[in-house]
C-alpha positions as a Markdown table, in Angstrom:
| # | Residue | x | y | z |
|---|---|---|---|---|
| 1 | Unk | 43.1 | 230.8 | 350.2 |
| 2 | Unk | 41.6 | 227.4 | 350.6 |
| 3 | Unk | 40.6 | 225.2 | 347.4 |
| 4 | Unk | 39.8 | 221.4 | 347.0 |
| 5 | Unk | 42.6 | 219.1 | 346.0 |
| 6 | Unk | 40.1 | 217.7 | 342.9 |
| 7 | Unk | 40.7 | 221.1 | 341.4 |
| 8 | Unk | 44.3 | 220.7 | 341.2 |
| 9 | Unk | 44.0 | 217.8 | 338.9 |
| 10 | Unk | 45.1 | 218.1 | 335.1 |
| 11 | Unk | 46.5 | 221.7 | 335.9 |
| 12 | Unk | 49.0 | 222.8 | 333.7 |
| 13 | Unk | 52.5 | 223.1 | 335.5 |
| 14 | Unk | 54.8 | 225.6 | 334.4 |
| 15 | Unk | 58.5 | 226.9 | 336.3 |
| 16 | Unk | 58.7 | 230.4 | 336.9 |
| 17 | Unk | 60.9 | 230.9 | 334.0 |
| 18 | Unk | 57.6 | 230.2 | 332.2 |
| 19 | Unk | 58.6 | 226.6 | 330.7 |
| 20 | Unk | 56.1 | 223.9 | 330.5 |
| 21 | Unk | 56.9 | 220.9 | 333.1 |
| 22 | Unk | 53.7 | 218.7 | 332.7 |
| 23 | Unk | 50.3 | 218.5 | 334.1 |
| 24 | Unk | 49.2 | 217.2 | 337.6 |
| 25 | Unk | 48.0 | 213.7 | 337.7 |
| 26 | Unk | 47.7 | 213.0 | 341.4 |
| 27 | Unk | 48.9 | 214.7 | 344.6 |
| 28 | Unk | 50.7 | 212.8 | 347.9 |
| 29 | Unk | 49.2 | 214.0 | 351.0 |
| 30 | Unk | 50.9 | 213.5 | 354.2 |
| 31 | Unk | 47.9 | 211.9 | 356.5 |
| 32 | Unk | 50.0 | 212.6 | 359.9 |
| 33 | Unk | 51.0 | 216.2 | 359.1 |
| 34 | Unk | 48.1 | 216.5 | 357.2 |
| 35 | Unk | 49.6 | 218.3 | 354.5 |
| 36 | Unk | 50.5 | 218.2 | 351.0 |
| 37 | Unk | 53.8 | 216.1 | 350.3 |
| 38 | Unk | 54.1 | 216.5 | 346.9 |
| 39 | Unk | 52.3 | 216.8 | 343.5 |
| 40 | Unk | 52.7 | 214.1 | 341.1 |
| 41 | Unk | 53.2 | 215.2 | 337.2 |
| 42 | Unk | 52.6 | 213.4 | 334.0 |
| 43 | Unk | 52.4 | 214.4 | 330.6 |
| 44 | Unk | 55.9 | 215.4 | 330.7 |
| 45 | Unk | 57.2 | 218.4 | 328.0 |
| 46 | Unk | 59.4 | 216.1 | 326.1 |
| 47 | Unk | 62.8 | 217.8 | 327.0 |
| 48 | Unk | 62.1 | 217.0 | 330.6 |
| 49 | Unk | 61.0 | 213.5 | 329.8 |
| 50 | Unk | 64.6 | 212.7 | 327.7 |
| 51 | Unk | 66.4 | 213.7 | 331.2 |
| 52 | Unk | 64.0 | 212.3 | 333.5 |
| 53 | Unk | 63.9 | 209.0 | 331.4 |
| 54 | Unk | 60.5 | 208.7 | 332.6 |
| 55 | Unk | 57.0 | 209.3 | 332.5 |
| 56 | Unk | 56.4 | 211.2 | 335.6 |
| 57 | Unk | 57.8 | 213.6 | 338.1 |
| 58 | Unk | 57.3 | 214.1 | 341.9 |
| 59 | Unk | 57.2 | 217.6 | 342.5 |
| 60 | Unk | 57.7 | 218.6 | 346.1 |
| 61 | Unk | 55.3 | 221.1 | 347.7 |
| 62 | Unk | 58.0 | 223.3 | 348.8 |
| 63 | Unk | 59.0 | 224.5 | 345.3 |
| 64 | Unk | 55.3 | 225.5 | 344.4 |
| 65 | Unk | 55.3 | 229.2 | 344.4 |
| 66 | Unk | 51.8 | 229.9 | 343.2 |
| 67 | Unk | 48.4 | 227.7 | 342.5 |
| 68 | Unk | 45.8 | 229.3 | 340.7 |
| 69 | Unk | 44.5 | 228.5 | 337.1 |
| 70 | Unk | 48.1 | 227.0 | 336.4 |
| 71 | Unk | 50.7 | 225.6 | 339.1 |
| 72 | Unk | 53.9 | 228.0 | 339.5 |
| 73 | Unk | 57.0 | 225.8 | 341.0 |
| 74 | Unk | 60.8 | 227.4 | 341.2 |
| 75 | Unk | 63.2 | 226.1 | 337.9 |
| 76 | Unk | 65.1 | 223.3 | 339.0 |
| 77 | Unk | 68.7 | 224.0 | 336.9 |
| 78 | Unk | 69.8 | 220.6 | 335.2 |
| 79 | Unk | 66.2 | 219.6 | 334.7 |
| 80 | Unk | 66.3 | 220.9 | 331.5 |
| 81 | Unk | 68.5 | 220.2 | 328.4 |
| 82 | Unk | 70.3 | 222.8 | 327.6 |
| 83 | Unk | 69.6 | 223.5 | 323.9 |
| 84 | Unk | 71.5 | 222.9 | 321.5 |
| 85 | Unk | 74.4 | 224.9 | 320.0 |
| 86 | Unk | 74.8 | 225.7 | 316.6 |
| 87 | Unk | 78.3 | 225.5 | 314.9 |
């Protein structure tokens, strides 16, 4: 399947443990290999952002299982805080 890399933009990104990562904000394409390196998230779910302490996160193209109306990437353990126990 072939799509334009403008319609990737502002796609919702969610791991395949169906938790919210961020949304796409701009995508690093290799010009030698001609290829996409990696996709570049913002609007970081808040959990991510504590651990992260950032605003953004480079996502690597060869986590992305799926692209279609949302972008599918394997869960990345220790990316998330692990919630909180109760006492």
């Amino acid at each position: 399947m072939r799509t334009e890399i403008t319609n990737l933009f502002e796609l919702p990104v969610y791991t395949e443990k169906a938790i919210f990562v961020g949304n796409v904000d701009d995508i690093v394409v290799d010009v030698d290999q001609k290829k996409i390196d990696s996709l570049a998230v913002g609007n970081l779910d808040p959990a991510i952002r504590e651990v992260m302490k950032g605003s953004g996160l480079k996502i690597p193209f060869r986590i992305i299982k799926s692209i279609g109306n949302i972008v599918i990437i394997r869960h990345i353990p220790g990316l998330f805080r692990s919630p909180a126990k109760e006492e």
